[in-house]
C-alpha positions in Angstrom: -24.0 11.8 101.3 -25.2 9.0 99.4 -28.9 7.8 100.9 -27.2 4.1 100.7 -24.1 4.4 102.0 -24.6 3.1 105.1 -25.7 0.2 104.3 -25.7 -0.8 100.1 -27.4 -4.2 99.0 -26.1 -5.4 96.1 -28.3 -8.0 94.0 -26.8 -10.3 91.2 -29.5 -11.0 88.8 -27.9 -14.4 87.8 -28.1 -17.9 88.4 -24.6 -18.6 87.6 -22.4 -20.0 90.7 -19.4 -19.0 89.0 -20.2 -15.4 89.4 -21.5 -15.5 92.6 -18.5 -17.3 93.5 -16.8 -14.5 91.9 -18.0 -11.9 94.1 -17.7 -14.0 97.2 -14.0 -14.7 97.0 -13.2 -11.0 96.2 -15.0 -10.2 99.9 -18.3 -8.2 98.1 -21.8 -9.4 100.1 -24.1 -9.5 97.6 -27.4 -11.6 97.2 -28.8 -13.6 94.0 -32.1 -13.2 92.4 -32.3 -14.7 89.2 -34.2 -13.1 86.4 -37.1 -14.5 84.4 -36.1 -13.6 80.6 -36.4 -15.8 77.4 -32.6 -15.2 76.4 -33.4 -17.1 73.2 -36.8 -15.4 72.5 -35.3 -12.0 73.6 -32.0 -12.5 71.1 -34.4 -13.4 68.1 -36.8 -10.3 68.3 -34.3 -8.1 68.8 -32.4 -8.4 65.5 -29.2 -8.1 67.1 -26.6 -10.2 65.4 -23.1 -9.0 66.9 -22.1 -11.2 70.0 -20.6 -8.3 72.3 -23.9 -6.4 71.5 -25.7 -9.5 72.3 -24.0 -10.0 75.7 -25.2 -6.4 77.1 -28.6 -6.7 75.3 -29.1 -9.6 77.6 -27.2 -8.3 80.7 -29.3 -5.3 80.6 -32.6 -7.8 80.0 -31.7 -9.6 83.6 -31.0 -6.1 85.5 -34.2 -5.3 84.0 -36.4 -8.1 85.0 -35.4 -8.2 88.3 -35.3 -4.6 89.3 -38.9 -4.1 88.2 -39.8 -5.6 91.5 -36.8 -4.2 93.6 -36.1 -1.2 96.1 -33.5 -0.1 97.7 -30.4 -1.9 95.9 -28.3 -2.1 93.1 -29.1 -4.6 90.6 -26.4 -6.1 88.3 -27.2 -8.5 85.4 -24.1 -10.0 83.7 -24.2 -12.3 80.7 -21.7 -13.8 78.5 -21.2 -15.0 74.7 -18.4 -16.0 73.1 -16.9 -15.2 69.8 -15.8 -17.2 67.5 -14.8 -16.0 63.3 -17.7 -13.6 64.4 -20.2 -15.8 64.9 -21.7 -16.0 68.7 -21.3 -18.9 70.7 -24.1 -19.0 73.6 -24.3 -21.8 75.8 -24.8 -25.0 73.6 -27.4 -27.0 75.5 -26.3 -30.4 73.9 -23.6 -32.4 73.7 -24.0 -33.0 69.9 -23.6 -29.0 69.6 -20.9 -28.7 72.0 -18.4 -31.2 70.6 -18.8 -29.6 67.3 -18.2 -26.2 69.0 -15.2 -27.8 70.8 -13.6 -29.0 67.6 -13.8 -25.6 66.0 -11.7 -23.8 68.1 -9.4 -26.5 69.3 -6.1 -24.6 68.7 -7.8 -21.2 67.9 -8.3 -18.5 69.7 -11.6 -16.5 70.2 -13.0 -13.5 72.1 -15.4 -13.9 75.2 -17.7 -10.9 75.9 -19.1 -10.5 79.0 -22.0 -7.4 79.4 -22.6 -5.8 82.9 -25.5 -3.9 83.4 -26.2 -2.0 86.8 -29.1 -0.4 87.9 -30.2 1.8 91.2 -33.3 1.4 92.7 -32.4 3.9 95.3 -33.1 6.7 92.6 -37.2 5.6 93.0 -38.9 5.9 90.0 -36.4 6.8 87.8 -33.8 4.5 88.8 -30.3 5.2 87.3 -28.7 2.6 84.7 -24.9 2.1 83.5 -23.7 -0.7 81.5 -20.4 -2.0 80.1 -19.1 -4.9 78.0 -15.6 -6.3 79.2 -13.6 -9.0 76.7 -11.4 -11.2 76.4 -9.2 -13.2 74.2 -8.9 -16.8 74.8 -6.1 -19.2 73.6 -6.9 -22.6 73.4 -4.5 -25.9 73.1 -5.2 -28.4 70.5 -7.9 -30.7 71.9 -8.0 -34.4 70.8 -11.5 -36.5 69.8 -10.9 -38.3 73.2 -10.6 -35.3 75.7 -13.5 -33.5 73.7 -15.5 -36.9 74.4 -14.7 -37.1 77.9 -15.2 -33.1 78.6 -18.6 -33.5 77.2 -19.4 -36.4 78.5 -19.0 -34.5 82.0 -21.7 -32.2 81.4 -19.8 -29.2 82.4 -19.2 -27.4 78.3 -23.6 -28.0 78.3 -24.6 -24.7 80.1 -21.7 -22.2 79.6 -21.2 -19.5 76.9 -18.8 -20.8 74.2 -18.8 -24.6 75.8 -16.0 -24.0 78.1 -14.8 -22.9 81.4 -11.5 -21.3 82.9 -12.4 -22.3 86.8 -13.4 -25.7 85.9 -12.5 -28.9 84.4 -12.0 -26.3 80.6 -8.9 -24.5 82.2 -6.5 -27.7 81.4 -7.2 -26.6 77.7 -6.9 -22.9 77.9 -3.2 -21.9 77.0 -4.0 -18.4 77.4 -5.8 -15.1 77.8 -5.5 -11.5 77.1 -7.2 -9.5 79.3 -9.2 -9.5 82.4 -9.5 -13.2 83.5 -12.7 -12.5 85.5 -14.2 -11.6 82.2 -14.2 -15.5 80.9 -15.8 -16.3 84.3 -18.3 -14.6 83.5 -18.4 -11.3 85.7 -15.5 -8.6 85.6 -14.6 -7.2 89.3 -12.9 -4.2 88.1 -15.7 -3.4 85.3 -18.2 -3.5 88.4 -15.9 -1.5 90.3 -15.7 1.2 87.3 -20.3 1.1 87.2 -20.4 1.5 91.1 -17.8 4.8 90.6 -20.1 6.2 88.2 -23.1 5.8 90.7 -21.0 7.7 93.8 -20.6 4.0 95.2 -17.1 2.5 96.2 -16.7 -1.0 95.8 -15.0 -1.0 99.8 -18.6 0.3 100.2 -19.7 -3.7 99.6 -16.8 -5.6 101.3 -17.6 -8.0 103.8 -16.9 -6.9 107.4 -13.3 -8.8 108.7 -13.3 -10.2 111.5 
């Protein structure tokens, strides 16, 4: 019998509401630490140029971080970068950088890549680690001058990967994805499901109690 299973903690190392909302509507208790890593620094030292590589590079940074200082739980860090003609779009930061982004793939389609990276601190000092990258295409209508202007201008393309959103004001110009939709949010359900299996955790295990 699993040491945990009577009562699992699962911690999100991320400060993004959008997967904690994730979890929350899919009935998995959870709470949210949010990691202290230098995504920028940690990208540039590490040489790695490939945005799917980059997304579990920096998911497995944030499981990292905050398991150091963790017992008893399961730590997942998530991160997300989008791909566009190869090239990785993070989150953009400005709105100079994000209209520009906006009016490249207006009418294109690019690839978002989403890393999960799970550790158990129930193992002690040698904790056990799985990762996994989940992605997925995403169509996008034509956008005109005045809709990029007025999505920028509402601050919400500033501090996502690729300058967009599917469960905000961005899914009015998403035509279309292929694959897991909970990918472009920014944390797979199913993918988490698949690293908790490989643990000897169910994901029933982390359900909220129903009333």
């Amino acid at each position: 019998m699993n040491q945990a299973s009577a009562a699992p903690r699962l911690i999100l190392a991320s400060a993004s509401p959008a997967r904690t909302a994730t979890l929350a509507q899919a009935g998995i208790a959870h709470a949210v630490e949010v990691s202290e890593v230098d995504e920028e620094q940690l990208v540039a030292n590490s040489g790695v140029k490939d945005p799917a590589e980059t997304a579990l590079l920096l998911a497995r940074a944030k499981a990292e971080n905050v398991a150091e200082h963790t017992e008893n739980a399961l730590v997942l860090g998530c991160d997300s970068v989008f791909e566009l003609d190869g090239v990785a779009y993070g989150k953009p930061l400005t709105a100079e950088l994000a209209r520009e982004r906006l009016r490249a793939m207006s009418g294109r389609t690019g690839i978002l890549h989403t890393g999960h990276w799970l550790i158990n601190t129930y193992d002690g000092e040698s904790p056990t680690t799985a990762g996994r990258l989940a992605s997925a295409s995403v169509q996008f209508g034509t956008l005109s001058d005045a809709e990029i202007d007025a999505y920028v201008a509402t601050g919400e393309p500033l501090w996502v990967a690729g300058s967009f959103t599917i469960d905000g004001r961005g899914a009015a110009f998403i035509n279309g994805v292929e694959g897991d939709p909970h990918t472009v949010v920014g944390l797979s359900v199913s993918t988490l499901r698949s690293l908790l299996a490989e643990m000897s955790f169910s994901i029933t295990d982390f359900w909220n109690p129903t009333a």
